[in-house]
Each structure stands twice: as structure tokens, then as C-alpha cells.
C-alpha positions, 0 to 999 in steps of 0.5 A, a space after each residue: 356537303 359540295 366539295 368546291 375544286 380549288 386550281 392551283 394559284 398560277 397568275 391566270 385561269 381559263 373562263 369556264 363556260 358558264 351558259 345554261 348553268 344555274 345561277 348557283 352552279 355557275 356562282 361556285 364554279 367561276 369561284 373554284 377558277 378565281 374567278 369572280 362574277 356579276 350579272 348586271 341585269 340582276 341586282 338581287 344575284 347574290 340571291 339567285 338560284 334556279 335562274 340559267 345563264 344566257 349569255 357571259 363575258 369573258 368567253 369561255 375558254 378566255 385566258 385571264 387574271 386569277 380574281 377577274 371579273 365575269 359577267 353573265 345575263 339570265 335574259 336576252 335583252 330586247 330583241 334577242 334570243 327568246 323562244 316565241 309564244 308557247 301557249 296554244 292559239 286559237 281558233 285551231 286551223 280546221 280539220 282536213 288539210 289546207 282550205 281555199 280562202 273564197 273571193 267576197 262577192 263584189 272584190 275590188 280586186 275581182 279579175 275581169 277578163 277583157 274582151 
């Protein structure tokens, strides 16, 4: 059984900090603050669990009325954050340090020296 950490009833709280929390976690500690939460890039929140906040609004550390409102994200949105491919890429680069890429017979680039 969780215990839930109840502050007690002054006007205000701080936000907690809620990024890297599990959606569960971060449900149950914005709710021992007052405080509740939405996360407008999930409609189906009320049943996520294992999904990590990326990002939240009000700031942490944020002053604001007991029963307010937080926003958190689990993904970055276009453009933002992300990791990159993860996956191997192949073909590898051949074994034995950096290789010289070779001119093709006939360059149209070919250097001709003047004279």
C-alpha cells in the first residue's frame, strides 16, 4: 500500500518537478501537492502508466494556487527533442581506418593542369 503525502491546506503550492516521472508517478505526486494534471497530447492519460514526461507547465518550483492545473507531454513534438535512429545502419564502414574515395575515369570535375 502507497502512503500519498498530503501538504498541508495553505493557499498555494510549489509545482513538483514532474519530467522523467512515470505517468502514474507523476499522477500521484502533482496530487499530493493539490495539484491537478492533464496532458493534452494524450487523450487516453487517466490510463497511462509506464509512458515518461518530457516536458510540463507550470515549471517546477512554480508558485501557484492549491487545485491548479499542470500540463505535462510524453512526446516532444514535431521537431523537438528525439534521440535519432537507434538501429545499426548498414552497409558498416569497412575495417581499417578512413579509405580514399577514388576520382571515376573521365571526372567532369577532373583538375587539368594548365600549360
Amino acid at each position: 500500500m502507497t502512503s500519498v503525502h498530503t501538504t498541508p491546506k495553505t493557499p498555494e503550492t510549489r509545482v513538483p518537478r514532474l519530467v522523467g516521472l512515470m505517468a502514474v508517478d507523476a499522477r500521484e505526486t502533482a496530487q499530493s501537492r493539490g495539484l491537478f494534471i492533464d496532458a493534452p497530447d494524450r487523450p487516453d492519460f487517466r490510463l497511462a502508466v509506464v509512458d515518461y514526461v518530457v516536458r510540463q507547465y507550470p515549471r517546477p518550483g512554480a508558485e501557484v494556487p492549491r487545485e491548479s492545473m499542470v500540463y505535462v507531454w510524453f512526446d516532444f513534438g514535431e521537431g523537438d527533442g528525439g534521440g535519432g535512429t537507434r538501429e545499426p545502419r548498414m552497409p558498416r564502414p569497412p575495417r581499417g581506418g578512413l579509405r580514399r574515395e577514388l576520382d571515376e575515369p573521365g571526372d567532369a570535375f577532373e583538375v587539368v593542369g594548365s600549360g
